[in-house]
C-alpha positions as CSV (number, residue, x, y, z in Angstrom):
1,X,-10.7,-8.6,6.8
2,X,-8.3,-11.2,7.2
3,X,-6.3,-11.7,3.6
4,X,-7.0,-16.1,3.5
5,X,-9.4,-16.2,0.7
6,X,-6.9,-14.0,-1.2
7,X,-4.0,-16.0,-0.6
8,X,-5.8,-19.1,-1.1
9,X,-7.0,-18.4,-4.1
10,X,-3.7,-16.5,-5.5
11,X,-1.6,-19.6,-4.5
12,X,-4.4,-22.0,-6.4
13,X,-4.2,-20.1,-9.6
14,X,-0.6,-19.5,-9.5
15,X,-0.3,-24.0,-8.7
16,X,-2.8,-23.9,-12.1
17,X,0.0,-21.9,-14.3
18,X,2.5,-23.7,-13.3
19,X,0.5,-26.8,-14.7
20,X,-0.4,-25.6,-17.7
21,X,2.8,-23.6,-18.2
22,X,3.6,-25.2,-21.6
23,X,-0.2,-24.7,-22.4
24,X,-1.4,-21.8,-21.4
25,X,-0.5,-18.5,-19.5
26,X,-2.1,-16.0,-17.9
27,X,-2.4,-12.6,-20.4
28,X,-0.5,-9.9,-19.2
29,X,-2.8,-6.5,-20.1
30,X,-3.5,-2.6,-18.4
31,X,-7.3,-4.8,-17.9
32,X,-6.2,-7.6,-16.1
33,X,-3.2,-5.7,-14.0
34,X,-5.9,-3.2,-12.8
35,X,-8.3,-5.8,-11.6
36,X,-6.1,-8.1,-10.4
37,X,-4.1,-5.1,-8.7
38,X,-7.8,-4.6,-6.6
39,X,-7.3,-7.9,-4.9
40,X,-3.6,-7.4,-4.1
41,X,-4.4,-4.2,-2.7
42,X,-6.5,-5.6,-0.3
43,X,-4.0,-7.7,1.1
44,X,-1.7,-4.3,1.7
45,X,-4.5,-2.4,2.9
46,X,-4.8,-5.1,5.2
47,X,-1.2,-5.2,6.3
48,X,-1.2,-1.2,6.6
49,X,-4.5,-1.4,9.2
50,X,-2.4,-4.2,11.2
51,X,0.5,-1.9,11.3
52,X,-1.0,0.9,12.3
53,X,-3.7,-0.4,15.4
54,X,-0.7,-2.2,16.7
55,X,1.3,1.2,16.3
56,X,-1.8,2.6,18.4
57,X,-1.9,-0.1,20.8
58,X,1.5,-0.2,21.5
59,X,1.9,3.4,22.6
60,X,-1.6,4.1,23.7
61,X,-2.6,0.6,25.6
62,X,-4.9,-1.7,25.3
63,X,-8.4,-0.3,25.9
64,X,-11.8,0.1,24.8
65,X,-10.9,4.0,23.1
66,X,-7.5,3.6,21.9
67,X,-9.2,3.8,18.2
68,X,-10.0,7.8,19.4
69,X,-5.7,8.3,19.3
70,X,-5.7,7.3,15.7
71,X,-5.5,9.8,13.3
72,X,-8.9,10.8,11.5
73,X,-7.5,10.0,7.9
74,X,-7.3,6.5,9.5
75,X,-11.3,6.2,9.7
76,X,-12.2,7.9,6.3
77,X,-9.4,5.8,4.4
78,X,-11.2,2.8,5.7
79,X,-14.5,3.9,4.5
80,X,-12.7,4.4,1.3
81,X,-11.0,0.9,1.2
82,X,-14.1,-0.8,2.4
83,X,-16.5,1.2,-0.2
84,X,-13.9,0.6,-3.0
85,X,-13.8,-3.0,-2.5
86,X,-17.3,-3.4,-2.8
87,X,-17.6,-1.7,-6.3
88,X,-14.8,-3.8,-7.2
89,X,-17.1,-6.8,-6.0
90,X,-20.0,-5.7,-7.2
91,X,-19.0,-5.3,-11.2
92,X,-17.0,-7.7,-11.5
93,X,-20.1,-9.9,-10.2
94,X,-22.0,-7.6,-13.0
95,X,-19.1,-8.7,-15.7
96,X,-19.3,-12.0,-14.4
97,X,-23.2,-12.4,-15.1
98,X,-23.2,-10.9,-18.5
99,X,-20.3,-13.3,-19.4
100,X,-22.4,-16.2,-18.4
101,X,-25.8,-14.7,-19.4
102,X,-24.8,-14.1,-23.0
103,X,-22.5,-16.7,-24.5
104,X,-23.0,-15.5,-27.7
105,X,-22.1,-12.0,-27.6
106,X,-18.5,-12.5,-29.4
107,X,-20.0,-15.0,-32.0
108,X,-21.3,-14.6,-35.4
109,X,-25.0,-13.9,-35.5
110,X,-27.5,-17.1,-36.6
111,X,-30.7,-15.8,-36.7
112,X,-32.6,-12.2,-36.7
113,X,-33.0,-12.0,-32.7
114,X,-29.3,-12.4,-32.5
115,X,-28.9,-9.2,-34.1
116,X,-32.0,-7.2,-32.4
117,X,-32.4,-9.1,-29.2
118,X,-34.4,-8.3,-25.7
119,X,-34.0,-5.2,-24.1
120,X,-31.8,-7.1,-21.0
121,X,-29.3,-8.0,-24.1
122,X,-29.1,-4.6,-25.2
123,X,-28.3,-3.5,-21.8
124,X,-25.6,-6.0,-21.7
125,X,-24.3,-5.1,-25.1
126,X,-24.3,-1.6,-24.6
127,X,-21.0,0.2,-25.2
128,X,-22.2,2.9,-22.4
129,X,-22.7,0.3,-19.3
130,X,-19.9,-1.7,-20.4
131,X,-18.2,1.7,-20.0
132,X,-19.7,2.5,-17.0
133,X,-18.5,-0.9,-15.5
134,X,-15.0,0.0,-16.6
135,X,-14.9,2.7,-15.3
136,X,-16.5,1.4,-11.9
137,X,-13.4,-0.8,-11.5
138,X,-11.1,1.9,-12.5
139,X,-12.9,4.1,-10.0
140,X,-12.8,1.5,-7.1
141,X,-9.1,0.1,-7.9
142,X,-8.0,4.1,-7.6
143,X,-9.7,4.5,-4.6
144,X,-7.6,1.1,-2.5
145,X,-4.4,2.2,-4.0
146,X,-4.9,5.8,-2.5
147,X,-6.0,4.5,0.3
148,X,-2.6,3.2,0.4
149,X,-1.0,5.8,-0.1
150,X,-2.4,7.6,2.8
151,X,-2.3,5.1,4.9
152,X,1.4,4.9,4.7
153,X,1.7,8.5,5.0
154,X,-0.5,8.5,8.1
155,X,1.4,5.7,9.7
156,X,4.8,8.0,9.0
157,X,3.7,11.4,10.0
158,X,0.5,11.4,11.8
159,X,1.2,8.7,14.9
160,X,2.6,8.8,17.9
161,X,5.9,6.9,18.3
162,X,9.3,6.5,16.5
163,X,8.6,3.9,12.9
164,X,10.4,0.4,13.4
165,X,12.6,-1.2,10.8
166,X,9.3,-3.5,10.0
167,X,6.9,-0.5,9.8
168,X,9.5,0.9,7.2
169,X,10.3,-1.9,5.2
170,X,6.2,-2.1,4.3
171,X,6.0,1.3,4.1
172,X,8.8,0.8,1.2
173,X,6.5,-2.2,-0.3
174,X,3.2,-0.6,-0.5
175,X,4.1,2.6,-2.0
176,X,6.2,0.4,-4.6
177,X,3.3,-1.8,-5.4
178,X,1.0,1.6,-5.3
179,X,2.2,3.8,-7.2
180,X,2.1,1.5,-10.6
181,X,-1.2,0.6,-10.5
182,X,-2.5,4.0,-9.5
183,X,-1.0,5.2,-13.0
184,X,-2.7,2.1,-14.7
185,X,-6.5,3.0,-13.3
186,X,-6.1,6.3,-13.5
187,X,-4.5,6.1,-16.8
188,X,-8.1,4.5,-18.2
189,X,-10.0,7.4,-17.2
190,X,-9.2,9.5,-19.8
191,X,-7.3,9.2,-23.3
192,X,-5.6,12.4,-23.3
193,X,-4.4,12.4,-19.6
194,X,-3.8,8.9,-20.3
195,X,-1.4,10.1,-23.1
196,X,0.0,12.6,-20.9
197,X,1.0,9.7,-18.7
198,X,2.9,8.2,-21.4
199,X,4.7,10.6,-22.2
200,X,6.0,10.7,-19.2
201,X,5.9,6.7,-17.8
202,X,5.9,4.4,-20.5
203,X,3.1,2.3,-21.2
204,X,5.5,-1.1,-21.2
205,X,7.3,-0.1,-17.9
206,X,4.1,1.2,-15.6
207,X,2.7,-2.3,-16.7
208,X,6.3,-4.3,-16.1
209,X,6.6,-2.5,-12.6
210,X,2.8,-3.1,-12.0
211,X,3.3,-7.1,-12.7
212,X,6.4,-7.3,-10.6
213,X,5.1,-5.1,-7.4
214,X,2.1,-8.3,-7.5
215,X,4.2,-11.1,-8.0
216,X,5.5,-10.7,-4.1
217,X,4.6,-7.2,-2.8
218,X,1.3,-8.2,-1.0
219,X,2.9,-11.2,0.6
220,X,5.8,-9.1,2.1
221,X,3.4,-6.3,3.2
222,X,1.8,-9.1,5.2
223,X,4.9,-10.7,6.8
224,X,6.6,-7.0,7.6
225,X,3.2,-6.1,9.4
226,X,2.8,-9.8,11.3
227,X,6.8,-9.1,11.7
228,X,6.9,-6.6,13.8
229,X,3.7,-7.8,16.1
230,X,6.5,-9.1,19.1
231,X,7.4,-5.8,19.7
232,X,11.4,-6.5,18.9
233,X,13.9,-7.3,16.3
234,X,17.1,-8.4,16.2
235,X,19.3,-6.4,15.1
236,X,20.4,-9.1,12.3
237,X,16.4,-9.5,12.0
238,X,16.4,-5.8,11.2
239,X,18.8,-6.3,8.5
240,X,17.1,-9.3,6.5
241,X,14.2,-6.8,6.7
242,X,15.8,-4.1,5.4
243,X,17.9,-5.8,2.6
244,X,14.3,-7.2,1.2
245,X,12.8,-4.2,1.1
246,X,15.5,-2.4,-1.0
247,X,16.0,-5.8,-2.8
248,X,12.1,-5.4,-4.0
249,X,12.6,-1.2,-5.2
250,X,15.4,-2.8,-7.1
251,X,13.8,-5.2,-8.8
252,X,10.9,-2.8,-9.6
253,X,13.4,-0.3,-10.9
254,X,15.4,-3.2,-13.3
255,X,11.9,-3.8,-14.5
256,X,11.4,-0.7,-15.5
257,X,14.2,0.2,-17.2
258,X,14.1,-3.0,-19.1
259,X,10.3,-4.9,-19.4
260,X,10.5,-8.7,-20.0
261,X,7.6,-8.5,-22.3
262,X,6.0,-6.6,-24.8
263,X,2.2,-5.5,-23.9
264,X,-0.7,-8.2,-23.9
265,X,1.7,-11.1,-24.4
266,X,0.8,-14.3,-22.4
267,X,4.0,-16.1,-20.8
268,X,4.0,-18.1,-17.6
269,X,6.7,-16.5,-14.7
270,X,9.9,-18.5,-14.5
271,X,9.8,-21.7,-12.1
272,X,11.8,-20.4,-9.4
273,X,9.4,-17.6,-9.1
274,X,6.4,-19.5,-8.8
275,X,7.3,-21.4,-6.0
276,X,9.1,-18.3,-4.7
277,X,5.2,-17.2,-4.6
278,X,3.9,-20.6,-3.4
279,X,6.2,-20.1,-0.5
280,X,5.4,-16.6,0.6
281,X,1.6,-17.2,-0.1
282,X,2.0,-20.5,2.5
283,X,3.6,-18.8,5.3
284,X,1.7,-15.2,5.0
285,X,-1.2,-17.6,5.7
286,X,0.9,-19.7,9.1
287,X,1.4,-16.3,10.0
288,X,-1.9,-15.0,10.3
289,X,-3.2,-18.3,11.9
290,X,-0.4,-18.3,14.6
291,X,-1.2,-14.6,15.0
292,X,-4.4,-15.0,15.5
293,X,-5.1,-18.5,17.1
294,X,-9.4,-18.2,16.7
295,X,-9.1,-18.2,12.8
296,X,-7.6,-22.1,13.8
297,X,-10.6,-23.5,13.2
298,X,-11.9,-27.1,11.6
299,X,-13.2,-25.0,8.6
300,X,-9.5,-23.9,8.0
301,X,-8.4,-27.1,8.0
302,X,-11.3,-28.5,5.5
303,X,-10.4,-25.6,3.4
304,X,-7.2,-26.8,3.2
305,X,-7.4,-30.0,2.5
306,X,-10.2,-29.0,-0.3
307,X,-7.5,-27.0,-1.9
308,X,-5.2,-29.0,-1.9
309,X,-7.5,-31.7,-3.5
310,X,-8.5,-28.9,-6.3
311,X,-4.5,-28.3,-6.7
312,X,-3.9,-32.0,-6.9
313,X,-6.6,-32.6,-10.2
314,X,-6.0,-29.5,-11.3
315,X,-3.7,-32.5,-13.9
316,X,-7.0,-34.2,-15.0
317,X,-8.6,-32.8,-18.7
318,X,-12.2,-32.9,-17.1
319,X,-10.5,-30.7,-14.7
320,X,-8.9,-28.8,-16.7
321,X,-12.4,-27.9,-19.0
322,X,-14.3,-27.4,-16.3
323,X,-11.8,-24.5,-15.2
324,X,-11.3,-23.0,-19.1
325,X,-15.3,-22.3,-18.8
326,X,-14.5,-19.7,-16.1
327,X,-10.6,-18.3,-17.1
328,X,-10.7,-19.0,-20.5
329,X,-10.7,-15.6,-21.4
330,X,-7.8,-14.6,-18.9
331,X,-5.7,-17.9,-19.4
332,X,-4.9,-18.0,-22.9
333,X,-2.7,-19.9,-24.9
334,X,0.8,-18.9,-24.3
335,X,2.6,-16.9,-26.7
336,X,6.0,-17.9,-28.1
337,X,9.1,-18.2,-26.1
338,X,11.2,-15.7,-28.1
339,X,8.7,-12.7,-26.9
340,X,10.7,-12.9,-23.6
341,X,13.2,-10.6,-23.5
342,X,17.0,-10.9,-22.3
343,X,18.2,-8.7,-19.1
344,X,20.9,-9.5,-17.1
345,X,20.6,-6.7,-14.6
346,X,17.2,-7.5,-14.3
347,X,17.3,-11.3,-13.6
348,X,20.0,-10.8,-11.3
349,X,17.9,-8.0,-9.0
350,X,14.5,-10.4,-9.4
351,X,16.9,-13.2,-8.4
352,X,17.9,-11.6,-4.8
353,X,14.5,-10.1,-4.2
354,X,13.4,-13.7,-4.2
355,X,16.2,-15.1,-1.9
356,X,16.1,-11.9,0.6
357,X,12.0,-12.5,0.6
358,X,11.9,-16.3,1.2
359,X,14.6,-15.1,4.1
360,X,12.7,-12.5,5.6
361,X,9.3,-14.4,5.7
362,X,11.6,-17.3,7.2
363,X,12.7,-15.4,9.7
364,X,9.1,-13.5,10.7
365,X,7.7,-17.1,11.2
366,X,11.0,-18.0,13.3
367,X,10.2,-14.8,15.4
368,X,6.5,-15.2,16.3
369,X,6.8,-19.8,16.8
370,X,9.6,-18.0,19.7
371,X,7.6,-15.4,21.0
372,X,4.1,-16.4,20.2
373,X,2.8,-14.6,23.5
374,X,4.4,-11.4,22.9
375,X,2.6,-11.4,19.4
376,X,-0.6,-12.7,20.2
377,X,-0.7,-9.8,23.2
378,X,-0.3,-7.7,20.4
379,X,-2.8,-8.5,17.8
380,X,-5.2,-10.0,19.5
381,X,-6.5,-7.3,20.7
382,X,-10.5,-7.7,20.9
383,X,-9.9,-10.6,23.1
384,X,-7.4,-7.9,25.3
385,X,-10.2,-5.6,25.1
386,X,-12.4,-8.2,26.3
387,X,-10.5,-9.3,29.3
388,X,-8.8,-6.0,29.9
389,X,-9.7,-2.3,30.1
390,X,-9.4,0.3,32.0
391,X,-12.2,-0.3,34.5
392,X,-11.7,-4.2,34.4
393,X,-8.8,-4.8,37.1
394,X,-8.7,-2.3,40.0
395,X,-5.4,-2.5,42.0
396,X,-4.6,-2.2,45.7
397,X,-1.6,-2.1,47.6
398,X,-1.8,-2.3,51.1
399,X,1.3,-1.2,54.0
400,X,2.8,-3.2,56.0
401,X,1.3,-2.7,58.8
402,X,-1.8,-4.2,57.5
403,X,-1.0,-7.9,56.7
404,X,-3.6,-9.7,58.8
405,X,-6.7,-7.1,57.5
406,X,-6.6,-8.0,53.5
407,X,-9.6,-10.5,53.7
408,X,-11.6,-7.1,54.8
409,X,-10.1,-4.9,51.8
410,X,-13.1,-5.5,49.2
411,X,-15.9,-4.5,52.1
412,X,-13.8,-1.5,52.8
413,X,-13.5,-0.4,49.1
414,X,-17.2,-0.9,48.6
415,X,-17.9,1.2,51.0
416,X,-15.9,4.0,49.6
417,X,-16.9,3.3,46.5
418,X,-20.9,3.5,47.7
419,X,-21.3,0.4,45.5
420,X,-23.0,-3.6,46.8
421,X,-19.9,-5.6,48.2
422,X,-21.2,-8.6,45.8
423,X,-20.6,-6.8,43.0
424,X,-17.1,-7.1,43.4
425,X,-14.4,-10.2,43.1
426,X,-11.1,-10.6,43.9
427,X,-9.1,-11.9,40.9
428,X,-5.7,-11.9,42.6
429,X,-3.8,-11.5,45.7
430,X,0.4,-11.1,45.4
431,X,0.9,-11.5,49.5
432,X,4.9,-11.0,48.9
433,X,4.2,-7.9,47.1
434,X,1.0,-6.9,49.5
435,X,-1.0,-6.4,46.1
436,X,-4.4,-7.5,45.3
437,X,-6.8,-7.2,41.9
438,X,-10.0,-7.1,42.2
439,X,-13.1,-6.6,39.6
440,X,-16.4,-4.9,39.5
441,X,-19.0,-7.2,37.9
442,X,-22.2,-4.5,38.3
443,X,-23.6,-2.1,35.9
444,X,-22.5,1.3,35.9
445,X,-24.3,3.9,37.0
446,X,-25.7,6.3,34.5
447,X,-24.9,10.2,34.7
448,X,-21.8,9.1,36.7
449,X,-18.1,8.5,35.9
450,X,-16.8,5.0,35.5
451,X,-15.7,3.4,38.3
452,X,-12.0,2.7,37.6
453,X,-12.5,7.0,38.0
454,X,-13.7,6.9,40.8
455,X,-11.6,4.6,42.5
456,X,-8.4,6.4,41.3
457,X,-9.9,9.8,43.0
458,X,-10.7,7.3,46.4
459,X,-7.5,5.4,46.4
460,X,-5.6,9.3,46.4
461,X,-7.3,10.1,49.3
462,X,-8.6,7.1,51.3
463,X,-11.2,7.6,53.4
464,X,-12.4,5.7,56.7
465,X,-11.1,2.7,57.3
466,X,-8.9,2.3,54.1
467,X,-6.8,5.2,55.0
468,X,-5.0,3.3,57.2
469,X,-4.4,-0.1,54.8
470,X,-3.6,1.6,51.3
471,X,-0.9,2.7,50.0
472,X,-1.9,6.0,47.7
473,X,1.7,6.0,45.9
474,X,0.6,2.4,44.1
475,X,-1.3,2.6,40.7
476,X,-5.4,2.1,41.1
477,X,-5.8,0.7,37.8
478,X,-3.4,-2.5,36.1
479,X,-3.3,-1.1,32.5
480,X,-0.9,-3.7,30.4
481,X,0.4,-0.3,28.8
482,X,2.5,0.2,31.6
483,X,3.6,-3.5,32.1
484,X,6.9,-2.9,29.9
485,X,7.9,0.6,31.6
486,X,7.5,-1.1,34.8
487,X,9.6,-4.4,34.1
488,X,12.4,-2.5,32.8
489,X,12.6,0.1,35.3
490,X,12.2,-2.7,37.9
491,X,15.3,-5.0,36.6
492,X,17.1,-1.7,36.9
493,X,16.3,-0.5,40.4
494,X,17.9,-1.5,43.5
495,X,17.8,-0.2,46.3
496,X,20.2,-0.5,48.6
497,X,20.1,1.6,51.8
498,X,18.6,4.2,50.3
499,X,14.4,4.1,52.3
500,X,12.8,5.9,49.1
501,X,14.4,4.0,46.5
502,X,13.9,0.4,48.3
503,X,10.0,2.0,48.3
504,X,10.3,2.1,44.7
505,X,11.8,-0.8,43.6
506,X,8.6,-2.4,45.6
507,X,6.1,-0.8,43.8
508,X,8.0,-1.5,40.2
509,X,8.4,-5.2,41.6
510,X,4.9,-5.2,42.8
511,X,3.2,-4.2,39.6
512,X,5.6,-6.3,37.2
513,X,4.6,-9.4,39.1
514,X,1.1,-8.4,38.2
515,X,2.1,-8.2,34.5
516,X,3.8,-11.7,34.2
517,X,0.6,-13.2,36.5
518,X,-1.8,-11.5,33.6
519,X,0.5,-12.8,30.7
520,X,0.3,-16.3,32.1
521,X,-3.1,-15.9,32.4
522,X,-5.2,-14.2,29.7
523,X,-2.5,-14.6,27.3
524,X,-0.5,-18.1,27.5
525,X,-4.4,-19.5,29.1
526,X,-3.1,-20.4,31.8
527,X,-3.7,-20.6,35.6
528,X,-1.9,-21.9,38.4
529,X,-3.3,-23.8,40.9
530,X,-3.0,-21.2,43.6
531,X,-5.5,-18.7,41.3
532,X,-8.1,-17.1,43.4
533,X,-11.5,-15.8,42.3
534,X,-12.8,-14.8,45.8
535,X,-16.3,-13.1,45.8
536,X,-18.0,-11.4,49.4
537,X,-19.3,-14.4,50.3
538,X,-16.1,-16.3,50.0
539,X,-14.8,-13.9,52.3
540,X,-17.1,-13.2,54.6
């Protein structure tokens, strides 16, 4: 679902306009503002599901069923935004093919079969399914902006866990960019309601709002979600954040109250603004990439380098007539400069907005290039699932009195366990802290609980052999959820001559060592030299 195609082809069209900006210009129509709005909502729908699994990973850890602590509005609003997009797809592919298919439909009539045709023309021509396909995109555009909508509200009141300053500054964005084009496609539905709607939201200022809440809004929803992936904020970070927000309601709100230009008038956005959008659309795209290192592929780079061979003959008139046979119809010639109306207010609020949001994606890029582990640990997380659930690293502290019998520790819990000693590996040993991790590599037995279960009911009461090694006060699983409790309660702890709380501060010592050995590991890809993978065998 990742938003590259989108941004790719956003920051292509919007290099093409600035080209041809004393040409040609993109029309600005309800039409074109709903469609368009369907790919810019995809790129906040994205930003909302980012949001809210690393809300859910956060606070429930990383395992294979933290998806069962979302809320169930979570699962159906996919549905509806994956459903949506695909009937957005699907007939604008149909209005794509009739286009192409039959040139001829806007000209004059030549001969007699112009004016009956075949029954596939007919279909084509017919008010009803051109209706129908209308409506289709009406339907499916309505559908992603709810989906919005209750995605936002889901994230806000339905989740565990207070709401960060990043979670609220794109909670701010998507219901701004929403809430326009949700009047504009449901406004199409119906001429009376639609008349209803303008009585009470003007048709010029729904569409104003609408054109502004896309110029930026899908980019910010994508650096406020990427933003808050390292799990902090300055407190200054926290305020660039929140001044960009409010900078964008303003913006939408000056727009309103006074449009820059009347209905279905084609003008090109100001310079500034376009490569205000260039900008954003660049590092929305670093941010992804450095969030999520596997999309850093040769393909992305070849992609790349195409576009920017596209974007650099996009100057050429061969070029330029190849392109008019596809957006000719959108990318008209650009209407007269004194359509563009004067407002101060206005240009002053678009003005910040574009300052505060060239700032704030600044600063989100500055944040995850200085913490790229903490926000890889927290978005990556099919390759934490992969390398880490519950079951996958099963701890054991053993007491002091039981240095020289570790080597024998995996037999012993085999044993207990009523599992083959083979099956099992030893991943890592902390002698300082008298910790090891060990793995089970069998199958599971079917009809049974998992076996990070039943090692937790074993390791509370050890019997045989192990009852005199372990310690039954230390954790039996290592679940990364409890890495950050642990470090900060074990910078915090000391013991002094107090028995119990020196006991403590080892186990919080113990298990945070285990934590930075896993980051190093699994995370940064690294391994130190010492790193043991000891099977039975190896030991025996």
């Amino acid at each position: 679902m990742q938003p590259l195609v989108y941004l790719a082809v956003r920051a292509f069209l919007g290099w093409l306009q600035h080209v041809w900006r004393f040409e040609r210009a993109f029309i600005s129509s309800p039409l074109l503002l709903v469609a368009a709005g369907a790919m810019h909502s995809w790129a906040v729908v994205y930003s909302l599901f980012v949001a809210v699994h690393t809300r859910a990973m956060r606070y429930q850890g990383y395992h294979d069923g933290y998806t069962e602590h979302l809320p169930s509005s979570v699962a159906w609003t996919e549905m509806i935004a994956v459903a949506s997009l695909w009937i957005w797809l699907i007939a604008g592919c149909i209005k794509a093919a009739i286009a192409i298919l039959d040139e001829d439909a806007d000209g004059l009539p030549v001969e007699q079969r112009d004016v009956k045709g075949n029954q596939l023309t007919k279909i084509m021509r017919s008010p009803v399914f051109n209706t129908a396909l209308g409506n289709a995109h009406s339907i499916s555009c309505a559908g992603l902006f709810v989906s919005i909508l209750v995605l936002c509200f889901s994230m806000s009141f339905m989740m565990k866990g207070a709401i960060t300053m990043c979670e609220m500054c794109l909670l701010v964005v998507s219901v701004g960019f929403a809430l326009p084009h949700a009047l504009l496609a449901v406004r199409r539905w119906n001429d009376d309601f639609s008349h209803v709607l303008c009585d009470s939201f003007p048709s010029e200022a729904v569409e104003a709002v609408a054109a502004e809440a896309a110029a930026l809004g899908p980019q910010l929803c994508i650096v406020f979600a990427l933003a808050d992936a390292p799990g902090h904020a300055f407190f200054w970070q926290k305020v660039i954040y929140f001044l960009a927000a409010v900078s964008f309601l303003t913006s939408l709100l000056a727009c309103a109250k006074s449009p820059s230009r009347p209905c279905d008038v084609a003008l090109p956005p100001e310079v500034p603004e376009t490569f205000v959008c260039l900008a954003l659309d660049g590092i929305a795209v670093v941010l992804i990439v450095l969030s999520y290192p596997h999309l850093n592929t040769l393909t992305l780079w070849l992609s790349t380098l195409g576009l920017f061979a596209a974007a650099a003959t996009a100057r050429t008139k061969l070029v330029q007539e190849f392109y008019m046979e596809w957006i000719e119809q959108i990318f008209v010639i650009r209407s007269d400069e004194q359509d563009k109306r004067m407002g101060r207010q206005r240009i002053v609020m678009r003005r910040n907005m574009w300052i505060l949001a060239v700032m704030s994606a600044a600063t989100a890029l500055w944040d995850i290039f200085l913490h790229p582990a903490h926000a890889q640990e927290v978005l990556n997380s099919q390759r934490l699932v992969d390398a880490m659930s519950h079951d996958a690293y099963l701890a054991l502290r053993w007491l002091p009195n039981a240095e020289n019998t570790w080597s024998q520790m995996l037999p012993w819990t085999a044993e207990a366990l009523h599992r083959d000693a083979k099956d099992f590996a030893i991943e890592k040993t902390f002698p300082e802290h008298r910790l090891v991790l060990f793995k089970f590599n069998g199958a599971e037995k079917k009809d049974s609980p998992p076996l990070f279960q039943n090692w937790q009911t074993v390791i509370s009461n050890p019997p045989g052999q192990l009852a005199q090694v372990a310690d039954k006060n230390f954790p039996a699983t290592f679940n990364t959820s409890a890495c950050a409790l642990f470090s900060s309660v074990a910078n915090k702890t000391e013991g002094g001559g107090d028995a119990a709380l020196n006991y403590q501060a080892e186990i919080y010592a113990a298990y945070s060592a285990a934590c930075d050995w896993y980051k190093n590991r699994v995370i940064h890809g690294q391994e130190s030299s010492s790193e043991e993978h000891y099977t039975i065998a190896d030991l025996t």
